[in-house]
C-alpha positions as CSV (number, residue, x, y, z in Angstrom):
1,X,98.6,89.7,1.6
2,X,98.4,87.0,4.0
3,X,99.7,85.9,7.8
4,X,101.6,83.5,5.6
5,X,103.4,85.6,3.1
6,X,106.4,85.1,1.9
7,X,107.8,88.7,2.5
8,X,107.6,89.4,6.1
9,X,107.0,93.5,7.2
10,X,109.5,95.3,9.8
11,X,107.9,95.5,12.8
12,X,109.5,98.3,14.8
13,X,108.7,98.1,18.6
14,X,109.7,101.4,20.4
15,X,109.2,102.6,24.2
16,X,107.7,106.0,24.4
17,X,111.1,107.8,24.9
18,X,112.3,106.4,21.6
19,X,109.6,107.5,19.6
20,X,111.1,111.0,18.5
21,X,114.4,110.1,17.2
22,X,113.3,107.0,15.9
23,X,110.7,109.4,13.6
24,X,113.5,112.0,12.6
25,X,115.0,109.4,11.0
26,X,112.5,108.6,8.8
27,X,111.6,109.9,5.3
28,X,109.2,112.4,5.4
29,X,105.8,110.6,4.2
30,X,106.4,108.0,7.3
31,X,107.0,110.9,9.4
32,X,104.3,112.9,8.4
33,X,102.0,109.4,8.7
34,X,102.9,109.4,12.5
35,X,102.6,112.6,13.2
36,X,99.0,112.9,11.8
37,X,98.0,109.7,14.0
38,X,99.9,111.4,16.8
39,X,102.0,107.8,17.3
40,X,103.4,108.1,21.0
41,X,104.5,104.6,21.7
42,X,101.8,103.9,24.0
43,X,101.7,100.3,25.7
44,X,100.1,98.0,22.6
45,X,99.2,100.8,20.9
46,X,100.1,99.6,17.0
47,X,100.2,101.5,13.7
48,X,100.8,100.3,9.8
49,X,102.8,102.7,7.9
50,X,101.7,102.4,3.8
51,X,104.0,103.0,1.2
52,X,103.3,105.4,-2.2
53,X,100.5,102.3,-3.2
54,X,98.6,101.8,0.1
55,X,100.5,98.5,0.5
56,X,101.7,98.2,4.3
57,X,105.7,98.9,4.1
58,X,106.2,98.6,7.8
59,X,104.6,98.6,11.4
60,X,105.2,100.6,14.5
61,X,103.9,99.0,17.9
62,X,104.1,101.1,21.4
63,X,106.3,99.6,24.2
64,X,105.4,102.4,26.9
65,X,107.8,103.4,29.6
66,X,110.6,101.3,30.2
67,X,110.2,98.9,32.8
68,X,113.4,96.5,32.9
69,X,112.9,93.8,30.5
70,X,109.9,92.8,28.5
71,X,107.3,89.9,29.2
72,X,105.4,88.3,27.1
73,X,102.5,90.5,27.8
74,X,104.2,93.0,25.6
75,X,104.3,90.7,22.3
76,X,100.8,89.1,23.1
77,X,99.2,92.7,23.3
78,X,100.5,93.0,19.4
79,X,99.4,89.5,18.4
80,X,95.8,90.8,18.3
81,X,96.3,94.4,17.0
82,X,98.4,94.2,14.2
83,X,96.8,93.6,10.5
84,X,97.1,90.0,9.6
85,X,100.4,89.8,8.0
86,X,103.6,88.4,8.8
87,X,106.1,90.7,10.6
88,X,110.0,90.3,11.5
89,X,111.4,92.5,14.4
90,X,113.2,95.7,12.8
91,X,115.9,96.1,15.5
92,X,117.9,94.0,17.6
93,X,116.7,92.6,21.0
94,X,118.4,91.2,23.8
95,X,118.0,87.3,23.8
96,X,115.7,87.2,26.6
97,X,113.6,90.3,25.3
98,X,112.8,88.2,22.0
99,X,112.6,85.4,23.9
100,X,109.7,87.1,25.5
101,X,108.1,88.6,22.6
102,X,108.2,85.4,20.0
103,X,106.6,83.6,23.2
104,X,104.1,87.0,23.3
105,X,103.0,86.6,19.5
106,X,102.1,83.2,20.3
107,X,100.3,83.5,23.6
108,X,98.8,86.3,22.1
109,X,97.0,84.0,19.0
110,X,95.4,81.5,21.3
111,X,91.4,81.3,20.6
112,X,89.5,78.4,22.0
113,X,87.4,77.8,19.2
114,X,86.1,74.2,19.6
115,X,82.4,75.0,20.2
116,X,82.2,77.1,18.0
117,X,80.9,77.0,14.3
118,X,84.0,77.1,11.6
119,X,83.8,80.2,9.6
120,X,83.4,79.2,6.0
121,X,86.8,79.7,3.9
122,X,87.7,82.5,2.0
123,X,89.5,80.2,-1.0
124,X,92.2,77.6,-0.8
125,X,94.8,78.3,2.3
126,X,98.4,77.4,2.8
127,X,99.5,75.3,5.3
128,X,101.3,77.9,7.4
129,X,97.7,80.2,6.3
130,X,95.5,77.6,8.3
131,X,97.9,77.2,11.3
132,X,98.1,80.8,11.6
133,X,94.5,81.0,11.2
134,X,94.4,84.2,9.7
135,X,95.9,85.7,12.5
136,X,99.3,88.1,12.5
137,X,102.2,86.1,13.0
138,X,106.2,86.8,13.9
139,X,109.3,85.6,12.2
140,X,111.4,84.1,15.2
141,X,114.0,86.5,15.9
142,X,117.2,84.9,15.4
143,X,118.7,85.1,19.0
144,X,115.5,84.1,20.7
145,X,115.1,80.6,22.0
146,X,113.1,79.1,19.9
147,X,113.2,75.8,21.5
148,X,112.1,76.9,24.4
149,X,109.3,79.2,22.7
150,X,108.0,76.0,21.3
151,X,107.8,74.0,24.4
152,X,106.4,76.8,26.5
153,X,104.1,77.8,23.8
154,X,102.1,74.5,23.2
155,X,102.5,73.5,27.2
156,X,100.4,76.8,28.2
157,X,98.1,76.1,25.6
158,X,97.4,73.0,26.6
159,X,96.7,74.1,29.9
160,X,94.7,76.8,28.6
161,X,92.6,74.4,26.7
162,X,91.9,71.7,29.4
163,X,91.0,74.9,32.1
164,X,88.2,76.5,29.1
165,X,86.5,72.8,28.4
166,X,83.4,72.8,30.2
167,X,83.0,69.5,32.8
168,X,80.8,67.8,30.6
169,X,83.5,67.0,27.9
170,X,86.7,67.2,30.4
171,X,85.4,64.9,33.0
172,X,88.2,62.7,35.9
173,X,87.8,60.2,32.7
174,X,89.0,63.1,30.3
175,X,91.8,64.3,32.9
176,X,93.3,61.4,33.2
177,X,93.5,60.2,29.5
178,X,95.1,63.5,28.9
179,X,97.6,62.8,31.8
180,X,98.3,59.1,30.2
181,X,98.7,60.3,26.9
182,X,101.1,63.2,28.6
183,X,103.0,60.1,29.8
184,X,103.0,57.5,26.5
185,X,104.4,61.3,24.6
186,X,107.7,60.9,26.5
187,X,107.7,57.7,27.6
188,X,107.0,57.8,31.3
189,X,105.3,55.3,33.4
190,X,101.6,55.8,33.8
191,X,99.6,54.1,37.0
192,X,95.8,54.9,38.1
193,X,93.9,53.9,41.4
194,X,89.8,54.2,40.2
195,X,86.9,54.0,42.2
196,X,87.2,51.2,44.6
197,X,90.8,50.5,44.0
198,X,91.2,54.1,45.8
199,X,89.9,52.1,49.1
200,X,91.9,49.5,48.6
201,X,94.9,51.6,48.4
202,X,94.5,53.5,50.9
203,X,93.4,56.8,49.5
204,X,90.5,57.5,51.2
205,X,90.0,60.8,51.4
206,X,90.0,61.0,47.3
207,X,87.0,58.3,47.2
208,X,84.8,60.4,50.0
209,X,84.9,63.3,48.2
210,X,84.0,61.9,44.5
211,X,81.9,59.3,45.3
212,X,79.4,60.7,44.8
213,X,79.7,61.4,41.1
214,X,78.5,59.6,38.4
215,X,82.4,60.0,37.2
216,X,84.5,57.5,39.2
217,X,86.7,59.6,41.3
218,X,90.5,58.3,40.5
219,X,94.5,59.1,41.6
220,X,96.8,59.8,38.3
221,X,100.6,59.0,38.7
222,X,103.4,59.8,36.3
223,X,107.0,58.7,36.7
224,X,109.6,60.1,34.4
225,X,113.3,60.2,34.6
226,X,116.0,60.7,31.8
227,X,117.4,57.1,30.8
228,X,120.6,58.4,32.4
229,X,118.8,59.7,35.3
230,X,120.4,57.4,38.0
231,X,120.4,58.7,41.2
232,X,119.0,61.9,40.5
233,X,117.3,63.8,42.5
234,X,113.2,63.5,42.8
235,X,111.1,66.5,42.2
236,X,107.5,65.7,42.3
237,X,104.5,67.9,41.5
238,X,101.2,67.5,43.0
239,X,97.8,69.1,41.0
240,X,94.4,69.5,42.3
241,X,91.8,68.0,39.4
242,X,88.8,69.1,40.8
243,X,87.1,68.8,37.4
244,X,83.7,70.4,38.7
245,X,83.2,71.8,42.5
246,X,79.0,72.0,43.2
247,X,80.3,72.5,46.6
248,X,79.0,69.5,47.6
249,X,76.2,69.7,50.2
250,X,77.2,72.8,51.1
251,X,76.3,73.7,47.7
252,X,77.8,76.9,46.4
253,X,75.5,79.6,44.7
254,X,74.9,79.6,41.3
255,X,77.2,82.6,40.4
256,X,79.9,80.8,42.6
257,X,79.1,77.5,40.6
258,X,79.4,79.4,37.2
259,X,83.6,78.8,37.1
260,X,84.3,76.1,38.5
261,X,84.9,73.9,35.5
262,X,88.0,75.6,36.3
263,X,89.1,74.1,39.4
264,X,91.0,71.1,38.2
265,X,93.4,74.7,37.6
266,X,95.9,73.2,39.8
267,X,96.0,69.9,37.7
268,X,96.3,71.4,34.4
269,X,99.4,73.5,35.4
270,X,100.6,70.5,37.2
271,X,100.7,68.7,33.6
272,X,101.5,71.7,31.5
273,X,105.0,72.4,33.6
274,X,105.5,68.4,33.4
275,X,104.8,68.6,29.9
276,X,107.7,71.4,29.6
277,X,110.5,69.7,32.0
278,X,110.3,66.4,30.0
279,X,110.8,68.4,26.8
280,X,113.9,70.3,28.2
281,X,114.6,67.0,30.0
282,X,115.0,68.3,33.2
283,X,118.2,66.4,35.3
284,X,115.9,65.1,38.1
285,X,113.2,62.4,38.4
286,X,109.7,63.8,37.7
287,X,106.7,62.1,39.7
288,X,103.6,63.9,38.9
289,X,100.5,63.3,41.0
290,X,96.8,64.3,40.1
291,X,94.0,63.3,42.6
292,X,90.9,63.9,39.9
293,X,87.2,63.8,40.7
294,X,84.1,65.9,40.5
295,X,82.6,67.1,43.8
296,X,78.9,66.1,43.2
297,X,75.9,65.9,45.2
298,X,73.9,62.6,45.6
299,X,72.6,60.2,48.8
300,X,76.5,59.0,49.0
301,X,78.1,62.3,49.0
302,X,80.3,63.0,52.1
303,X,78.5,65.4,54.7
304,X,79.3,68.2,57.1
305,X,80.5,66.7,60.5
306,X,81.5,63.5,58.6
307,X,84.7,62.2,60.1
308,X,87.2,61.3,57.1
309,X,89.8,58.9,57.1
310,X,93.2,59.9,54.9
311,X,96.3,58.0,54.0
312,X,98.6,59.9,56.3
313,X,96.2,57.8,59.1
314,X,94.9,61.5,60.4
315,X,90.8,61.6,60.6
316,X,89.5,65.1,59.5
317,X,86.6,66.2,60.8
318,X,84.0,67.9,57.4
319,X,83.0,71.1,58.5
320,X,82.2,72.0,54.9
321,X,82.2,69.6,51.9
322,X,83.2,72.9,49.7
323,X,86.8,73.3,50.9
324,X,87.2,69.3,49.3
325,X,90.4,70.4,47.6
326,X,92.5,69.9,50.4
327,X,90.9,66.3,51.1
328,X,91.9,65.5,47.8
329,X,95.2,66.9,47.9
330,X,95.7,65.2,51.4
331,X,96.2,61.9,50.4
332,X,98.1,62.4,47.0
333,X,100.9,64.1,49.5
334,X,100.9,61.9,51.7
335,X,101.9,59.7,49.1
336,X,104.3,62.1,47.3
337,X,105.8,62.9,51.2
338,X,106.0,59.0,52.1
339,X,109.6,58.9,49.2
340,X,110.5,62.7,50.9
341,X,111.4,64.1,47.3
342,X,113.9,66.6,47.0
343,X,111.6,69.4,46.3
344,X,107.6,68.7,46.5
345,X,105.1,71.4,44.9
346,X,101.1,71.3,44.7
347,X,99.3,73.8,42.8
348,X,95.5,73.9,43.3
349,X,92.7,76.6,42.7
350,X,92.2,76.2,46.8
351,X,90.4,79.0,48.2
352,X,88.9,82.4,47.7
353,X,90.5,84.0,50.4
354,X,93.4,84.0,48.3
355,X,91.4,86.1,45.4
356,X,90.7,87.9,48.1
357,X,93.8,88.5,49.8
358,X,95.7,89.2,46.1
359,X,93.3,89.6,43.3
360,X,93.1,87.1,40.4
361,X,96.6,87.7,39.0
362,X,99.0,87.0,41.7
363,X,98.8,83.5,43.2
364,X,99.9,82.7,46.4
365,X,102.8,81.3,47.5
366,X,103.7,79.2,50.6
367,X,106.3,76.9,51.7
368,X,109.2,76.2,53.7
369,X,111.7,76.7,54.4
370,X,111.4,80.3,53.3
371,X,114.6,80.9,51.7
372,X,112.9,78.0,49.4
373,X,109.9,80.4,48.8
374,X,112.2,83.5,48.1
375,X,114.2,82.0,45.9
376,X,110.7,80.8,43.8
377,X,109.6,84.3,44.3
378,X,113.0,85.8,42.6
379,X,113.0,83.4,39.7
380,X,109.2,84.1,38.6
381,X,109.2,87.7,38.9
382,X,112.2,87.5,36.6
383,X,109.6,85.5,34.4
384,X,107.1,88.0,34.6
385,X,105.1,85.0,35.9
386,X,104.7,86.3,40.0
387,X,104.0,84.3,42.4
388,X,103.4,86.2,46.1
389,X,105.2,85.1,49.2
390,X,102.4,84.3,52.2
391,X,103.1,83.2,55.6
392,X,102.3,79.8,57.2
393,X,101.4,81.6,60.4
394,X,101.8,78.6,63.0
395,X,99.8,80.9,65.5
396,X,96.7,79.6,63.6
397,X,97.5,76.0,63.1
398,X,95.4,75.3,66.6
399,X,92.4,77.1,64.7
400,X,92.2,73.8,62.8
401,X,91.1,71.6,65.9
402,X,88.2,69.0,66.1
403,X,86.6,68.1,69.2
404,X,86.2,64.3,67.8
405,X,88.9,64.2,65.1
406,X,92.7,64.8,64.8
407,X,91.9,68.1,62.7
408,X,89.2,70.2,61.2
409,X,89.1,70.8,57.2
410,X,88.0,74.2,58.1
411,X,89.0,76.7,60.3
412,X,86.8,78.3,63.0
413,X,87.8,81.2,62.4
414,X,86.5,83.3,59.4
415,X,89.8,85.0,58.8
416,X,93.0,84.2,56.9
417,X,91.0,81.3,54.7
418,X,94.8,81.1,52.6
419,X,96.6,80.2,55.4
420,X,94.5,77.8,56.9
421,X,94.0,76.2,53.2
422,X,98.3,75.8,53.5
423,X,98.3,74.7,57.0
424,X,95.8,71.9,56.8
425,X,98.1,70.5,53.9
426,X,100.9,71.2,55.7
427,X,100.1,68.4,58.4
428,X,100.3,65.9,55.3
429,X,103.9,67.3,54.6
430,X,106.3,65.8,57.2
431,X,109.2,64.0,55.7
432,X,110.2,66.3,52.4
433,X,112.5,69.2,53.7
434,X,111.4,71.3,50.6
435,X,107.8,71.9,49.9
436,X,106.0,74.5,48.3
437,X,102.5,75.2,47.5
438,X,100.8,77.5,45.1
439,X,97.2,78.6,45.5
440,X,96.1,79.9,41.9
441,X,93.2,81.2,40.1
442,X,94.4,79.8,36.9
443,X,91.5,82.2,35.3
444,X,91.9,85.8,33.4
445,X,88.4,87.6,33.9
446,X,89.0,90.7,31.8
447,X,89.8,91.9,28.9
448,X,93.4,92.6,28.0
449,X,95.8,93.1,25.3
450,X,96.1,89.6,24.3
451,X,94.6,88.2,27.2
452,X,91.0,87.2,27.1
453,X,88.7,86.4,29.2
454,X,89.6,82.7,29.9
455,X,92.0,80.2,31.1
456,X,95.1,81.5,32.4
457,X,98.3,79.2,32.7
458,X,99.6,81.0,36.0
459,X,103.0,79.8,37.6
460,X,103.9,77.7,34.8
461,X,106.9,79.9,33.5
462,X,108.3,81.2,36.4
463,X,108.2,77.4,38.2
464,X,109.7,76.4,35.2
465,X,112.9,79.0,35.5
466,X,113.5,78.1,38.9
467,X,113.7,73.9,38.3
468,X,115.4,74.7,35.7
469,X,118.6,76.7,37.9
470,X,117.7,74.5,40.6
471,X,118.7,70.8,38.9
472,X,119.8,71.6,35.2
473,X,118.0,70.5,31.6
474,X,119.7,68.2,29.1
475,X,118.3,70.1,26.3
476,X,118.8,73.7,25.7
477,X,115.4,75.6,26.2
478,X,116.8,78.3,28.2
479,X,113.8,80.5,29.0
480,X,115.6,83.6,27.8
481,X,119.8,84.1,28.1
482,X,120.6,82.2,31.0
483,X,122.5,79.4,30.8
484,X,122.3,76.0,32.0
């Protein structure tokens, strides 16, 4: 039997407290099976049950203790675990619940397999065999949204995918075909400053910091609306495409060198949510914005005590060429601030003090005002996709003084590295009431029930559920049972 058969095996998923009845009711040989493999309905803990041949007759997967609803955590921890067959959920699940779980299976699958050598095949497969890859699989329950479970699915692998490819093949170049061919997908209109024409538009800040690459730093912009859009409101997403950070002359180590294919993070989840609001066509105008460039070291690069202009006409003195994110970002708000959108969010792998301040699995969350960032907050915890509120402590905002420039890109002091990273970008925020940003690590670095070390698609679901309450979809992919 195959992921692709057919006849699909009852998958019963229990929390520990149902475990007992749930086995009373069962004819003896089952019973007897979990009893012997003393099944407790531990978290991801799985178990086929054989019938009188040895063929598997059902499966038994471990919720744990109940914990309010379920995230997809729970279904990508049984993605993995389970025999390679295909499975339909024995009981009945709320519609958010198998929302969640469909969404798990299929987070849960994702292998980033491009380098590596195919695996010779075991005889002729199936269509549905090859997708599947040989991989367990579930039958979408019939009251989960399916639409939605599509759209998520392939936008966080996408993300996923452009976060694992090393620089050498994912490249500004790379990030910005991706973004155009994002745009031509659902017809949206595509624009590009490269190189020199960065200068000449007035995005300095951008140019200083790739320059000195021998991959021409550039500006991405996407414009989507609905044809009925109209006067709509404009939401516009800003995403840092640092698509390798040496550190510049203040050259990182090698071990803090070893990731950072992964700091064009911010970019990639930029796209991805884009990629998921055009499908549900989201009722507002979507700009997105992604400043892409490598941070390279050569006799151009920008230097410490370099004095930089930006396009918001503030001069920023370099105290070190390794917090260049917020140069780029700089400039692409400043141009996202100059039409004062309705809501404005930037997401960016921005500093270490975050990881520091949170761990790798909760990003950090700032904005204003802050019933903006609470309301965020709310709506991705209900996602199981958190995002943590942080402060924008004006008492430090003086920390970011120059004695020769309007500000420093570093603070002097060697505390709070988050909230300095916000309030530098916060200067380039002045006209859009509502701005939020999101300082990510977009990377998972252990091993987990369906979650490998890797790319991690953080804030894309939970920024998704909010847009979506905040301004409306024209198409129906609901992110569980809520309506819109």
């Amino acid at each position: 039997m195959t992921a692709a058969t057919a006849v699909t095996i009852p998958l019963w998923l229990l929390y520990d407290d149902e475990v007992d009845a749930w086995r009373a009711a069962q004819a003896p040989p089952v019973q007897a099976w979990l009893t012997a493999h003393n099944f407790k309905g531990e978290r991801h803990r799985v178990l086929s049950v054989p019938d009188a041949e040895g063929a598997v007759q059902m499966a038994v997967g471990g919720l744990g203790k109940r914990q309010g609803t379920l995230s997809l955590w729970h279904g990508a921890g049984f993605a993995e675990r389970l025999p390679a067959y295909r499975y339909r959920l024995a009981q009945q699940f709320s519609d958010f619940d198998a929302t969640q779980l469909q969404l798990g299976f299929l987070y849960g699958s994702y292998r980033f397999e491009r380098y590596r050598q195919a695996k010779p095949e075991r005889g002729a497969r199936s269509h549905e065999e090859s997708c599947a890859y040989g991989r367990s699989a579930l039958d979408a329950p019939p009251n989960a949204d399916q639409a939605f479970v599509a759209a998520a699915g392939e936008s966080l692998k996408l993300a996923r995918d452009w976060i694992n490819t090393p620089a050498s093949d994912f490249g500004p170049a790379e990030l910005a075909d991706t973004a155009r061919q994002l745009a031509e997908r659902h017809g949206a209109q595509y624009r590009e400053w490269v190189g020199a024409d960065l200068l000449t538009a007035n995005f300095p800040a951008i140019h200083a910091v790739g320059r000195a690459s021998a991959a021409a730093p550039r500006l991405v912009q996407i414009d989507w609306s609905q044809p009925q859009g109209g006067d709509w409101p404009l939401l516009t997403l800003v995403g840092k495409g640092v698509c390798f950070d040496s550190g510049g002359l203040d050259i990182k180590p090698s071990t803090g060198m070893a990731l950072m294919k992964k700091d064009m993070g911010g970019a990639a989840v930029a796209l991805a949510l884009a990629n998921l609001l055009m499908h549900a066509g989201i009722r507002a105008r979507l700009r997105v914005l992604v400043p892409a460039v490598e941070n390279s070291i050569a006799g151009n690069a920008y230097r410490p005590g370099d004095v930089l202009a930006t396009r918001k006409g503030l001069t920023v003195e370099v105290g070190n060429t390794d917090a260049e994110g917020r140069l780029v970002l700089c400039d692409a708000l400043a141009l996202a601030d100059a039409d004062s959108p309705d809501l404005l969010i930037d997401f960016a792998t921005l500093t270490g003090a975050a990881r520091v301040a949170l761990g790798p699995e909760l990003p950090a969350l700032f904005g204003t005002p802050d019933a903006l960032v609470a309301d965020l907050a709310r709506a991705a915890a209900a996602e199981h996709d958190p995002l943590w509120p942080m402060p924008l402590w004006a008492g430090y905002d003086d920390e970011l003084g120059s004695k020769i420039a309007d500000l420093n890109n570093v603070a002097s002091s060697g505390f709070a590295g988050a909230v300095f990273g916000a309030l530098f970008l916060k200067r380039f925020v002045t006209a859009t009431p509502n701005w939020l940003h999101i300082d990510l690590y977009a990377w998972n670095p252990k091993e987990r029930p369906g979650r490998g070390v890797g790319a991690e698609a953080q804030a894309v679901r939970g920024v998704y559920r909010y847009l979506i309450a905040r301004y409306g979809v024209h198409l129906m992919l609901r992110s569980g049972n809520e309506g819109v």
